[in-house]
C-alpha positions as CSV (number, residue, x, y, z in Angstrom):
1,X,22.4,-46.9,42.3
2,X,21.9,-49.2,39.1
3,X,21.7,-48.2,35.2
4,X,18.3,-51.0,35.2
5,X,15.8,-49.2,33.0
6,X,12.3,-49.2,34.5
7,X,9.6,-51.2,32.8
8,X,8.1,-48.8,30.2
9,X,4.1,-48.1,31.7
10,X,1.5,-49.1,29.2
11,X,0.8,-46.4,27.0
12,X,-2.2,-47.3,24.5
13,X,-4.4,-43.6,24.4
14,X,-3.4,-40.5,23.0
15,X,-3.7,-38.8,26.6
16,X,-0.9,-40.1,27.8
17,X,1.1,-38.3,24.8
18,X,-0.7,-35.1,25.0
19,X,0.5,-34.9,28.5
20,X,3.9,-35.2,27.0
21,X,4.0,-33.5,24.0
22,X,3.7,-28.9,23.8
23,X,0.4,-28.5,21.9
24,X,1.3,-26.7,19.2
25,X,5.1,-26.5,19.7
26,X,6.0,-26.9,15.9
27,X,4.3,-23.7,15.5
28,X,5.9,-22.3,18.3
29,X,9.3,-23.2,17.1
30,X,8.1,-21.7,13.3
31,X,6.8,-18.8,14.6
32,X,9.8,-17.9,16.2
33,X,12.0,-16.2,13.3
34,X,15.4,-17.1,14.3
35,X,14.9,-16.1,18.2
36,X,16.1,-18.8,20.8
37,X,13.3,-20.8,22.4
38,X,13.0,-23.3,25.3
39,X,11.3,-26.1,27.0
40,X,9.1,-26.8,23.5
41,X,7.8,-31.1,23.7
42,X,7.6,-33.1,20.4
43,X,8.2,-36.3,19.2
44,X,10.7,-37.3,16.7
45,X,10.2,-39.1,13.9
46,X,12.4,-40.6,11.7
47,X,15.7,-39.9,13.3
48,X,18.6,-40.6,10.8
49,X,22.3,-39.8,10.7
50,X,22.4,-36.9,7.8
51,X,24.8,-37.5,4.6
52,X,28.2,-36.5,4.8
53,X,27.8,-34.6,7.8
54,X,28.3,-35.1,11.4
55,X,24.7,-34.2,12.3
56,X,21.4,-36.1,13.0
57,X,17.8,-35.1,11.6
58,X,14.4,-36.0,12.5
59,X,11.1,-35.1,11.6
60,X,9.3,-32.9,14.8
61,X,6.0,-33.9,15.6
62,X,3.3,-31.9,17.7
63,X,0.4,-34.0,17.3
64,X,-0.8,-31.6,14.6
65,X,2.2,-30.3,12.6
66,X,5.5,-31.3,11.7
67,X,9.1,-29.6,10.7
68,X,12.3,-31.2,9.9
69,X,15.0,-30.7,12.9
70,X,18.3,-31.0,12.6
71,X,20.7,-31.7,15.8
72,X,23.8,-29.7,16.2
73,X,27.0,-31.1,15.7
74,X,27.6,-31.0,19.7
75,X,25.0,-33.5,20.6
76,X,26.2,-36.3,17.2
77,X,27.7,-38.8,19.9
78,X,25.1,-38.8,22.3
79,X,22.5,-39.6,19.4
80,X,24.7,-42.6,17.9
81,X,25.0,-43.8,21.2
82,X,21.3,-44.7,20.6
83,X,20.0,-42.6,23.6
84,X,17.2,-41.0,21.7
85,X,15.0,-43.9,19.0
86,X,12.1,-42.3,16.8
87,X,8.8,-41.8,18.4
88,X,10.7,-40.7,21.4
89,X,9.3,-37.8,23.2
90,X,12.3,-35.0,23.8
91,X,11.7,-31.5,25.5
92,X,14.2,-29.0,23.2
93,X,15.8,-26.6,25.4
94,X,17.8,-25.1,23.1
95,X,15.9,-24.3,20.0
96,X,15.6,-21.9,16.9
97,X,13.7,-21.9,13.1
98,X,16.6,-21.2,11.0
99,X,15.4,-19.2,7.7
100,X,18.3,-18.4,6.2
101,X,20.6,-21.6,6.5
102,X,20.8,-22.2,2.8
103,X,19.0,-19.6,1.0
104,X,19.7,-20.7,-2.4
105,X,18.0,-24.1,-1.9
106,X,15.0,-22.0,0.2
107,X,15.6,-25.1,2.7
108,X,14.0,-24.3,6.1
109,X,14.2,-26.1,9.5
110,X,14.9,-25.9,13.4
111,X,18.3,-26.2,14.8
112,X,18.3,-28.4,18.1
113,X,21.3,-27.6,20.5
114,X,19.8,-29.2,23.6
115,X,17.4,-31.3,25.1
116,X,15.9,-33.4,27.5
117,X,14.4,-36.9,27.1
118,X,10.9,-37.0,28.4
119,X,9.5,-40.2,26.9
120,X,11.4,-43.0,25.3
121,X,8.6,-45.9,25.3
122,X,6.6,-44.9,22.4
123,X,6.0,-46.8,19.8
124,X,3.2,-44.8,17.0
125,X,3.3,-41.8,16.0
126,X,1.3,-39.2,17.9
127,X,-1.7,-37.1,16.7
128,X,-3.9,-35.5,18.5
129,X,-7.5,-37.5,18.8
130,X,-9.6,-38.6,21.3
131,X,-8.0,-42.0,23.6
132,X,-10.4,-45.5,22.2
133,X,-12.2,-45.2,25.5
134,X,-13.8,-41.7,24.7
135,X,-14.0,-42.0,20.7
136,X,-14.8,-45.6,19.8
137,X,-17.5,-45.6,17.0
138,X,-20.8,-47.1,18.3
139,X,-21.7,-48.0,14.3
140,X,-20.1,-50.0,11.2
141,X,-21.2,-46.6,9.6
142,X,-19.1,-44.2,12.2
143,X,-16.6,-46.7,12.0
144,X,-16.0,-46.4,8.3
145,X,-16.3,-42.5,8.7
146,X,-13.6,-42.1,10.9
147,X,-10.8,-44.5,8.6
148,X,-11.7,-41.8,6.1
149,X,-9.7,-39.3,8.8
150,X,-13.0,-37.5,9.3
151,X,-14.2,-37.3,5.9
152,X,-17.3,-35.0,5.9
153,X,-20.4,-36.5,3.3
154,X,-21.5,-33.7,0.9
155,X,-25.0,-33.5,-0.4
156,X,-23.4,-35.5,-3.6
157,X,-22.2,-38.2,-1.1
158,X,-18.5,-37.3,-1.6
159,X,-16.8,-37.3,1.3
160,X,-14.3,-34.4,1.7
161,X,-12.3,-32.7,4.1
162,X,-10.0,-29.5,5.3
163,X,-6.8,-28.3,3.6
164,X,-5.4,-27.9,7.4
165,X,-6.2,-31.2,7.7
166,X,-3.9,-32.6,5.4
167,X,-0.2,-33.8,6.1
168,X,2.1,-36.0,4.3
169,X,1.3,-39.4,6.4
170,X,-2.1,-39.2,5.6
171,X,-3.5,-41.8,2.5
172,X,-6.6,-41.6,0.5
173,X,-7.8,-37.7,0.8
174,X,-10.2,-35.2,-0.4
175,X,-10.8,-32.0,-0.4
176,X,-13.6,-29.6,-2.0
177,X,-12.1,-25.9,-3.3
178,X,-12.1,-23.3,-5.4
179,X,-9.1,-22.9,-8.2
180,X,-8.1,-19.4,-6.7
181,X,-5.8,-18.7,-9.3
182,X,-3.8,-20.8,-12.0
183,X,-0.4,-20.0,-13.8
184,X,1.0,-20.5,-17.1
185,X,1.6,-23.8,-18.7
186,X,5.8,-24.1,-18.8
187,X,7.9,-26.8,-20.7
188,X,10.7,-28.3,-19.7
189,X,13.2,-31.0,-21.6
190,X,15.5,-33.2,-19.1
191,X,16.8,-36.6,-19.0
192,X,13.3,-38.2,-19.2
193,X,12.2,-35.9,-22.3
194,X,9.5,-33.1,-22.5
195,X,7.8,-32.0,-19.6
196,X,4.9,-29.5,-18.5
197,X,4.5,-27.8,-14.9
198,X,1.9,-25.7,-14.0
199,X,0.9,-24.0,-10.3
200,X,-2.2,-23.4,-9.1
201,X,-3.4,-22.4,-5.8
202,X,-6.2,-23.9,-4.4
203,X,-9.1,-22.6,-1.3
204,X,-11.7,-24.2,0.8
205,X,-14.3,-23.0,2.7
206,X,-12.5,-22.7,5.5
207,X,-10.2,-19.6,3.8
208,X,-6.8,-22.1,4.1
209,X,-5.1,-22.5,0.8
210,X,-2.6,-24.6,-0.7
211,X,-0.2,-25.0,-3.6
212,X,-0.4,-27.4,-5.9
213,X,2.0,-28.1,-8.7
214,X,0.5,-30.0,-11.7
215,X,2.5,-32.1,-14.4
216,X,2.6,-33.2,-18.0
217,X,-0.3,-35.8,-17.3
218,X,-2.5,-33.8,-15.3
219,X,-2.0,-30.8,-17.1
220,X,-3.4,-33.3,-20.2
221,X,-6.3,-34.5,-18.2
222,X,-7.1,-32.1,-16.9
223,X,-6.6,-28.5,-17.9
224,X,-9.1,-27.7,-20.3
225,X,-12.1,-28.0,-16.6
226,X,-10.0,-26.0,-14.8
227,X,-11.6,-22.8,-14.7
228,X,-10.6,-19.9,-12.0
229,X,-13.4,-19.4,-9.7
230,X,-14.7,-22.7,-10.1
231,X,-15.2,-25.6,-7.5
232,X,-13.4,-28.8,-7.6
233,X,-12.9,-32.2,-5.7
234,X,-9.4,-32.7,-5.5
235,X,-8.1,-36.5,-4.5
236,X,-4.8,-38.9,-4.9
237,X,-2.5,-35.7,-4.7
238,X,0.5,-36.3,-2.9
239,X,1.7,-33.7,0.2
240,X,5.1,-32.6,1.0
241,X,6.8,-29.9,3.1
242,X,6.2,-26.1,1.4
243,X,9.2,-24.7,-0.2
244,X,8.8,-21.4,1.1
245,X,11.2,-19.7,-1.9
246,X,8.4,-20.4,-4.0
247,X,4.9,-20.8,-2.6
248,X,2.1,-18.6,-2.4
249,X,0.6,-19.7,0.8
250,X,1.8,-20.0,4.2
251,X,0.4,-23.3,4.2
252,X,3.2,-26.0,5.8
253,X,2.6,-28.3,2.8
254,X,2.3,-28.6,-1.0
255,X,0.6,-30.4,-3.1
256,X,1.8,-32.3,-6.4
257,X,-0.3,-33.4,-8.7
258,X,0.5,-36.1,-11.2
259,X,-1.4,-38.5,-13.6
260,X,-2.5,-40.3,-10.6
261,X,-4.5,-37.6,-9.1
262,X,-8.4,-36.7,-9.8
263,X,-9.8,-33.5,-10.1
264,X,-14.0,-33.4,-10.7
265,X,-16.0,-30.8,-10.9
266,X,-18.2,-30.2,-7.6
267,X,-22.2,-29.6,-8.8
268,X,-22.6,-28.7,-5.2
269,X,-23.9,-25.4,-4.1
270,X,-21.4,-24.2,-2.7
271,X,-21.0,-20.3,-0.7
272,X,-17.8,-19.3,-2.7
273,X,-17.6,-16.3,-1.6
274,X,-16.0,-18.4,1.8
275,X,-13.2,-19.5,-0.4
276,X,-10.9,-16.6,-0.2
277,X,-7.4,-16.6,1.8
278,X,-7.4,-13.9,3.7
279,X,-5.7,-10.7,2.9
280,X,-2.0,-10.1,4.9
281,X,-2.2,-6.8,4.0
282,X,1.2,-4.7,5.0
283,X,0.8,-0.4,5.4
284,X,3.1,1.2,3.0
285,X,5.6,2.6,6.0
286,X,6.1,-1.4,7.2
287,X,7.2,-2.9,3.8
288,X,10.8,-2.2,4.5
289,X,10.4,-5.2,6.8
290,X,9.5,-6.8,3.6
291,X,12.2,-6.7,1.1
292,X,13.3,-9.9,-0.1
293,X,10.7,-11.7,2.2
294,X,9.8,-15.6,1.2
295,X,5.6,-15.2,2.5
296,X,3.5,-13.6,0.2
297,X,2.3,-9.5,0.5
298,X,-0.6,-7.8,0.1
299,X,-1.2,-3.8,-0.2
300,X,-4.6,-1.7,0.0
301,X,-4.2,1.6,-1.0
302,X,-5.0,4.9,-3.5
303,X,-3.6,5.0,-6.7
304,X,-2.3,8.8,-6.9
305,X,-0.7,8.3,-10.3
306,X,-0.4,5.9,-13.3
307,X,2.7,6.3,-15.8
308,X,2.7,5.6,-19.3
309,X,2.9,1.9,-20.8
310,X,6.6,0.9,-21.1
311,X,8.5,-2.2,-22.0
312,X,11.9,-4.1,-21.3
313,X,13.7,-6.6,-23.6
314,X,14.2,-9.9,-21.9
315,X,17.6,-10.9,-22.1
316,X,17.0,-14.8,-21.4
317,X,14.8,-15.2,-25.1
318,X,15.0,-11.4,-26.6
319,X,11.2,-10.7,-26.0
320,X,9.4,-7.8,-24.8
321,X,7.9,-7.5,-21.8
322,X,5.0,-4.7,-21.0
323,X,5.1,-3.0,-17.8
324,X,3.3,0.1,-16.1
325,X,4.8,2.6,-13.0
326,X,1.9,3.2,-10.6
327,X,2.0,5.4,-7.3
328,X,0.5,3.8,-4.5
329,X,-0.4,6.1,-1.1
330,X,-2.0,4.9,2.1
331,X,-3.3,6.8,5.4
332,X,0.6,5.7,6.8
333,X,1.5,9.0,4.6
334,X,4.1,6.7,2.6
335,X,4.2,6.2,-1.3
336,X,5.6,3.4,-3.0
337,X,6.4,2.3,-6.9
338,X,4.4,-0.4,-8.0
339,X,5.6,-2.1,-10.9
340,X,2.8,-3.6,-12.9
341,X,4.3,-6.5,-15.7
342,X,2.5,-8.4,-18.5
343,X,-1.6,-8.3,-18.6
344,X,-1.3,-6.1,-15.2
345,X,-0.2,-3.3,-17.4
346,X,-1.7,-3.4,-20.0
347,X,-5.5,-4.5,-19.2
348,X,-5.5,-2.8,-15.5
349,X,-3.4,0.3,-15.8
350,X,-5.4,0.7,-18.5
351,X,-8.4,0.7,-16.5
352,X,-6.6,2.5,-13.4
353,X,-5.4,5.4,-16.1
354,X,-8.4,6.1,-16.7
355,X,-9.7,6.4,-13.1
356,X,-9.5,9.0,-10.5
357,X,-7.8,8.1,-7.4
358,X,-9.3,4.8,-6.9
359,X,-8.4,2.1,-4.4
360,X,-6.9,-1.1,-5.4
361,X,-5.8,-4.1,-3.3
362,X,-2.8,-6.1,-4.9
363,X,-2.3,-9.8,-3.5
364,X,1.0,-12.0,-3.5
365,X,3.4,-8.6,-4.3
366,X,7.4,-9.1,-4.8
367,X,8.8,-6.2,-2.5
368,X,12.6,-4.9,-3.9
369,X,15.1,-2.9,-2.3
370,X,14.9,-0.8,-5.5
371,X,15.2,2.8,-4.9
372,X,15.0,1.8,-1.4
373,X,11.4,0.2,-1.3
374,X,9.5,-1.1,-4.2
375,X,6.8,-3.5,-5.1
376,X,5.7,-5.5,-8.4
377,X,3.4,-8.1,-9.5
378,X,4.4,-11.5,-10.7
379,X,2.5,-14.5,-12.1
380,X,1.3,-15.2,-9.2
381,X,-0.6,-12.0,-8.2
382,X,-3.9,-10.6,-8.4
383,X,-5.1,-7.3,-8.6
384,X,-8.4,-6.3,-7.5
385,X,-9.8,-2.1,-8.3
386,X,-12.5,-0.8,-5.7
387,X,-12.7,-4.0,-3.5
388,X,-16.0,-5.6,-2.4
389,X,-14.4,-8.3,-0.6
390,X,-16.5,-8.5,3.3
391,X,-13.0,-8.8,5.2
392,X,-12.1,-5.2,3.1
393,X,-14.8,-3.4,3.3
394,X,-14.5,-1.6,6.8
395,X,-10.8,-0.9,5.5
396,X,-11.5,0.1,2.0
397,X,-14.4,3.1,3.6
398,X,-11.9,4.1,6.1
399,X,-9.2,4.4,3.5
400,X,-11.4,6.3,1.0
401,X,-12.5,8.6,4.3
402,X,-8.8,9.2,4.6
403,X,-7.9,10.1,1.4
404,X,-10.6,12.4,0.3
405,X,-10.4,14.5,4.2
406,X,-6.8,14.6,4.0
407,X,-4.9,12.4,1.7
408,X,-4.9,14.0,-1.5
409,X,-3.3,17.1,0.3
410,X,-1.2,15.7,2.8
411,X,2.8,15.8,2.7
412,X,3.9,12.2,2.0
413,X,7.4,10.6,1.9
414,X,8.7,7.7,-0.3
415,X,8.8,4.1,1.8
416,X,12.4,4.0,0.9
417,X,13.7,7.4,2.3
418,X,15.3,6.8,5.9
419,X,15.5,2.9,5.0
420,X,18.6,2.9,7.6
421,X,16.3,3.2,10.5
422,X,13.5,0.2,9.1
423,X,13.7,-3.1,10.4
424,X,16.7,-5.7,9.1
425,X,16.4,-8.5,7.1
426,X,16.2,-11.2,9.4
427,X,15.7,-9.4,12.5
428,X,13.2,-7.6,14.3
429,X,15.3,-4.6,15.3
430,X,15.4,-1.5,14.0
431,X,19.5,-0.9,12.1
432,X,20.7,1.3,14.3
433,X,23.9,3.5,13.3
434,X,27.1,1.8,14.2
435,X,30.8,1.1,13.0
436,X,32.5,-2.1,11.4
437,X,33.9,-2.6,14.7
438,X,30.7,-2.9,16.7
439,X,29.6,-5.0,14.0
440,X,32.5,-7.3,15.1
441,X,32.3,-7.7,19.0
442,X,35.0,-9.8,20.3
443,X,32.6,-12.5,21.4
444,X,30.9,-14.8,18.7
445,X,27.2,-15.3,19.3
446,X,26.2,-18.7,19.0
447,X,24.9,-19.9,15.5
448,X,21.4,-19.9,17.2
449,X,21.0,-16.3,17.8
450,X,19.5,-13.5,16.1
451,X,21.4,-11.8,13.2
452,X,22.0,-8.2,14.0
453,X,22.0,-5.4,11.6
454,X,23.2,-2.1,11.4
455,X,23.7,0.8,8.8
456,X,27.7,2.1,8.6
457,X,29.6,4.5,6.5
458,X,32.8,3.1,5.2
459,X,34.6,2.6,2.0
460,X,35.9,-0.3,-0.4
461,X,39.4,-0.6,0.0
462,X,40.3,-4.0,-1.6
463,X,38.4,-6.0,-4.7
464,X,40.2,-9.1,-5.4
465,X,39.5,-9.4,-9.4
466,X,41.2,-12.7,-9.1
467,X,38.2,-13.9,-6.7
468,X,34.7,-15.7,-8.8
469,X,32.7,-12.4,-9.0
470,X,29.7,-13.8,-10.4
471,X,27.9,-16.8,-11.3
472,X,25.9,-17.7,-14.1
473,X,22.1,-18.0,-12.8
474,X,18.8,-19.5,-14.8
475,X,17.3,-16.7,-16.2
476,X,14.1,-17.1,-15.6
477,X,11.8,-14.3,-13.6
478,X,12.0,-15.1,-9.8
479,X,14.5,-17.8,-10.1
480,X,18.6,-17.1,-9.3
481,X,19.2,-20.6,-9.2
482,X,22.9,-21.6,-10.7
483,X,22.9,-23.1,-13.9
484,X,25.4,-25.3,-15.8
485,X,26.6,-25.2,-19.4
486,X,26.0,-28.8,-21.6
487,X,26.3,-28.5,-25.1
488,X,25.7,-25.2,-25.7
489,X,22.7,-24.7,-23.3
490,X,21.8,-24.2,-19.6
491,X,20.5,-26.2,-17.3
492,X,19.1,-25.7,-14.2
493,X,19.2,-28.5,-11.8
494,X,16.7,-26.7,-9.3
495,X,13.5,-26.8,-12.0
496,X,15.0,-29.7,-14.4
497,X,14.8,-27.0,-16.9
498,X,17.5,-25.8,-19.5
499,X,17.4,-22.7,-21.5
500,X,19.4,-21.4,-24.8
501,X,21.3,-18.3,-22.1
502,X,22.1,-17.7,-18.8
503,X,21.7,-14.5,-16.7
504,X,25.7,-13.6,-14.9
505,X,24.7,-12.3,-11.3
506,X,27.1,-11.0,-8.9
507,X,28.4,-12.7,-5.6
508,X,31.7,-11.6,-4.3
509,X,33.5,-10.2,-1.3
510,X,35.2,-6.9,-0.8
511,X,37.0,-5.2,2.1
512,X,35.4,-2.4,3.6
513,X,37.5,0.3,6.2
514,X,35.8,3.1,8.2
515,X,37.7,4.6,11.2
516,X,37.4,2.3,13.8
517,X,38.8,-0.6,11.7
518,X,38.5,-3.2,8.5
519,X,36.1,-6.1,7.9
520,X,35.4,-8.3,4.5
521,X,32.0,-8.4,3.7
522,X,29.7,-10.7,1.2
523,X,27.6,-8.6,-1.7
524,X,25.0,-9.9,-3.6
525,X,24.1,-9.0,-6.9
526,X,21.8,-5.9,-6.4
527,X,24.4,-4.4,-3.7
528,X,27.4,-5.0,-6.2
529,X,25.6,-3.5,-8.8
530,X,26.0,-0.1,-7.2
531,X,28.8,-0.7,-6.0
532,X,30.9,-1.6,-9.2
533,X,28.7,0.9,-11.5
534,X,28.6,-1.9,-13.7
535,X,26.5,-4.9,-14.7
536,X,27.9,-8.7,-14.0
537,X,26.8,-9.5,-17.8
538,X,28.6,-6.4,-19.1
539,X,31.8,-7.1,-16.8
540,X,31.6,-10.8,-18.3
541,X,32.0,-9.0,-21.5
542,X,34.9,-7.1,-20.7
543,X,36.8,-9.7,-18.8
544,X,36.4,-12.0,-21.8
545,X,37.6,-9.3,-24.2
546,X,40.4,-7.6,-22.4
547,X,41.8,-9.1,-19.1
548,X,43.5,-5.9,-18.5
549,X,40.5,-4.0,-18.6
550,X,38.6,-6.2,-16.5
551,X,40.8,-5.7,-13.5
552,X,40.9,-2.0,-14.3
553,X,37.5,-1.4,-14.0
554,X,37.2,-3.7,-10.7
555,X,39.8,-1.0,-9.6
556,X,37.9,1.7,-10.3
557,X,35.5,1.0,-7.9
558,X,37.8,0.9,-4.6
559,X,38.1,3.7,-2.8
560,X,34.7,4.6,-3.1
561,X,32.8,5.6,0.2
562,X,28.9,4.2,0.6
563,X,26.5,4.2,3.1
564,X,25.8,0.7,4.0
565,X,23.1,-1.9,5.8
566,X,25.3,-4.7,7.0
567,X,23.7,-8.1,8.8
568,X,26.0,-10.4,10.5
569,X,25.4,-13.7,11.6
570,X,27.0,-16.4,13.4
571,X,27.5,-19.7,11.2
572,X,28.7,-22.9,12.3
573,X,31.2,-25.1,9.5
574,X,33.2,-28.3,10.5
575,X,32.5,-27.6,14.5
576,X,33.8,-23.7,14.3
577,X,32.0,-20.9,14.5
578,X,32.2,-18.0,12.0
579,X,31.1,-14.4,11.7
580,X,29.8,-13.8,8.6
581,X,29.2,-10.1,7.1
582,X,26.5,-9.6,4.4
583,X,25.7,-6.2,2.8
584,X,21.9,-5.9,2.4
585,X,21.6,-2.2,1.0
586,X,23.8,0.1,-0.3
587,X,23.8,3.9,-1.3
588,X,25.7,7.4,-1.8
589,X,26.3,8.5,1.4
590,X,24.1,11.5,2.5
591,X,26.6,13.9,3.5
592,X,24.3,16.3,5.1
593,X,22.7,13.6,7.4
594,X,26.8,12.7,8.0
595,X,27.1,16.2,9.0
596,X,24.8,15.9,11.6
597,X,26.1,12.4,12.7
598,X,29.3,13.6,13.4
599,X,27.8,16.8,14.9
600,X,25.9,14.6,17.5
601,X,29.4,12.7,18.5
602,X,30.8,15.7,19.0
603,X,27.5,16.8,20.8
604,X,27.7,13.7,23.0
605,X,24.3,12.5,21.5
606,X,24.7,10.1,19.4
């Protein structure tokens, strides 16, 4: 027996990696929402001990894709033993795409608890092309072409390629799309000065889009061409990993665009009607699987009725903002509330006021837990009456069939009645009816499992008004990120932007008691909303006026009974595991469907 490693066998073609490595495994891992998987291939890339922390992270590389990877604490000595070096080939045994790790960053990546080496003599990073014997160029000018990493020539005699093409590692790119849609110019100040920020999202022929975030010099350049609907050459962008918090697409990457980059008009004729990302449309019934989602959703159904044009004072700088109630109704026989903001309300519920019944697809929708289930537009979204669209036109004749047989007569419910019994936030089971001690088995899962969720009835017993109840949060649309007070302002470290207020949300922990025991459980700002009957900024108010008064209102609201959606979830700090409860929707208990609850224990059915 002898530790003598065998000489490493030559490996100079890609075939000998592809044998190695799971086509496709990144995706696999991605794709797997939080659910153990095993036996996946990649290589790692970059392996690095992580700052202040006892854990090891890599970038995990299919050939095609990539995803960071973090190693769990367990497995810290056998990596600085130097057993695994990048470009290593592993096969993860143990393996799960973590969503929810840090959601106020919106950071995203798989958790590696165990693996097996396969390969340890590479060198290069993989990707997944032909071996020199099979694809060596025969010409100086196929040569050229593929150094360009497949570059096709346009009729101009720019070269361009695919958005799916594209990945951080590459260098000099190209790509030919439309401007799908653009946002509004923003300023920021920070240490550097004055800045602008502006997202677009761009589409190729191909239907893939990407985000792009343009700056001050860009913006400059460039702004005054960019046209939506219009076709551009886009080049000397720079790529980086998708923050899914924010992005429109579910592209993996990003795009930033600074003064560096180039964006010409393409003269080209061009078929755009082949630029369009293709609809993720979600029934009305399913969008309780939605709330609070990070990916983009779309809706195609019958406007049954438009309210009158409203408007809200902003808190953050004291200005109005127009909005519009719509009904929305599809052949699932569910309605939902569509909240239509800014040029949405008052340029198409105009139009949609004015109309009778007609069908409308929304794209890029916020869903809310807002009387149970509701949906609203934001900057980002685009709204589209009587569809022509190819991909919608089956959908749009079969939903107009619907409607005018059966659907303006039929009984409908609201998506949010019976939320208890849609699918949890972060796991694909339906919340099924339970206690706060079957929320609390005696065995912890391990931090790699799937969160489970379920809907008890039990009250608030303790409120600790000595604990930080709220936080103060950038207030800005869409973004809860803390902020910090200098010099009078706010500043938000997450967008480099500071504002003249803040926005106070909620984030606190009670204790909740039913009768099969006690548990403390984390609220969030919407859930302690109902549940204090009070709003952070007004209790902020109070606390700051009369101490007293403060912690008699926090008292008030103990002893109150609710029907709640709980998730817990196994998380792992300094080598322990932890159970951690989190209240994802709260509401008045329905005492009748109690009634029959406790009917059906006594029953023996439930």
């Amino acid at each position: 027996h002898t530790n003598a490693r065998p000489p490493a066998p030559p490996l100079n073609a890609a075939s000998t990696m592809a044998d190695c490595v799971t086509p496709g495994g990144v995706r696999r891992i991605r794709e797997s929402a939080d659910t153990p998987i095993r036996d996946v291939s990649v290589q790692v890339l970059d392996l690095k001990a992580m700052d202040s922390s006892s854990r090891y992270s890599a970038m995990l590389n299919d050939g095609e894709t990539q995803m960071v990877g973090v190693f769990a604490e367990a497995l810290f000595d056998k990596l600085a033993g130097g057993l695994v070096k990048s470009h290593a080939v592993l096969k993860l045994t143990d393996v799960a795409y973590q969503k929810e790790i840090d959601q106020a960053s919106g950071k995203h990546y798989a958790v590696i608890t165990n693996f097996e080496m396969v390969n340890d003599h590479m060198t290069e990073k993989f990707s997944h092309i032909k071996s020199e014997s099979e694809s060596e160029p025969k010409t100086p000018a196929a040569k050229k072409q593929r150094t360009d990493g497949g570059a096709v020539p346009t009729s101009s005699g720019k070269k361009s390629q695919s958005i799916a093409s594209l990945n951080p590692y590459m260098g000099n790119w190209t790509i030919k799309a439309k401007l799908s849609s653009k946002g509004d110019i923003r300023t920021f100040r920070n240490a550097r000065g004055e800045g602008k920020v502006c997202t677009i999202e761009l589409v190729d022929e191909a239907g893939t889009a990407i985000q792009a975030t343009m700056w001050k010099d860009a913006i400059d350049a460039y702004d005054a061409i960019l046209e939506v609907g219009k076709v551009f050459f886009v080049s000397r962008g720079s790529l980086r990993p998708s923050n899914r918090q924010y992005s429109t697409t579910n592209n993996d990457y990003e795009m930033s665009l600074d003064g560096k980059c180039s964006i010409e008009v393409c003269t080209e004729e061009v078929d755009v009607a082949k630029m369009e990302r293709p609809y993720e449309l979600c029934k009305i019934d399913q969008l309780a699987q939605k709330i609070n989602s990070r990916t983009p959703t779309d809706v195609l159904a019958v406007v049954t009725q438009v309210g009158e044009l409203g408007s809200i004072r902003r808190k953050s700088d004291n200005t109005e903002a127009q909005k519009r109630e719509v009904t929305l109704l599809d052949d699932s026989r569910r309605t939902v509330s569509l909240t239509l903001w800014g040029s949405f309300a008052t340029e198409q519920g105009e139009q949609l006021a004015n109309m009778v019944a007609p069908v409308i697809v929304v794209r890029s929708l916020r869903v809310s837990d807002f009387n149970g289930v509701s949906i609203g537009t934001v900057a980002r979204s685009l709204l589209v009456v009587e569809p022509t669209a190819s991909e919608l036109c089956d959908k749009v004749a079969a939903l107009r069939a619907w409607y005018d047989a059966e659907g303006a007569t039929a009984e409908t419910v609201s998506a949010g009645a019976g939320l208890a019994t849609a699918q949890g936030a972060g796991g694909g089971n339906a919340a099924q009816r339970t206690s706060l001690v079957g929320m609390q088995p005696e065995e912890i899962p391990p931090a790699t499992a799937k969160p489970e969720v379920g809907v008890v009835c039990a009250t608030a017993v303790m409120i600790k008004a000595d604990q930080p109840m709220y936080y103060c949060a950038c207030p800005e649309e869409g973004n809860n990120k803390k902020v910090v007070e200098e010099n009078g302002q706010w500043y938000c470290e997450a967008n480099q932007k500071t504002y003249d207020s803040c926005t106070r949300r909620y984030i606190l922990r009670l204790k909740l008691e039913d009768t099969t025991g006690e548990a403390w459980v984390n609220l969030f700002h919407e859930q302690a909303v109902e549940i204090l009957g009070i709003s952070a900024e007004d209790l902020h108010s109070i606390r700051e006026r009369d101490p007293a008064a403060y912690e008699r209102r926090i008292k008030a609201a103990q002893f109150s009974t609710w029907s709640l959606k709980i998730k817990s979830k196994t998380e792992e700090y300094q080598g322990e595991s932890k159970r951690r409860l989190t209240v994802t929707h709260c509401a008045p208990p329905d005492y009748a469907a109690e009634a029959k609850h406790l009917l059906a224990l006594i029953q023996g059915k439930a």
